[in-house]
C-alpha positions, 0 to 999 in steps of 0.5 A: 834184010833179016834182023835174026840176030836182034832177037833177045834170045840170040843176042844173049845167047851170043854174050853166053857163048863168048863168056864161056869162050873166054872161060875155057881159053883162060882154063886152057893158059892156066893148064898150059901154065902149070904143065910148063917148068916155069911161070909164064906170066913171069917168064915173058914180064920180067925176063922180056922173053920173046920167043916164049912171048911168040910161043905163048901167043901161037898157043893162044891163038890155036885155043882161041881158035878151037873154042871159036870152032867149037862154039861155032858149031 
């Protein structure tokens, strides 16, 4: 059984990747955000709107995935 992943340096290197992963997924809502008429956070809170709380998630998961890709290799 190969234990690579044990390693220290993988190990932290995963922790590394996943950091910057969620970094760059929140920059990513942030410019989404601001590039929108409206405030989203607000918008899908307060309003309860749920077709831009639908929108919001398939955007998530498309960045999501595309920083998983890139991380990836």
């Amino acid at each position: 059984m190969d234990i690579e992943w044990l390693k220290p340096a993988a190990f932290f290197g995963s922790i590394v990747y996943a950091l910057v992963g969620v970094v760059v997924f929140w920059l990513g809502f942030i410019v989404i955000d601001l590039l929108t008429p409206y405030k989203l956070w607000e918008e899908i809170v307060e309003k309860q709107n749920r077709a831009l709380a639908l929108v919001v998630a398939s955007m998530a998961l498309g960045i999501s995935i595309i920083v998983a890709a890139a991380i990836h290799g």
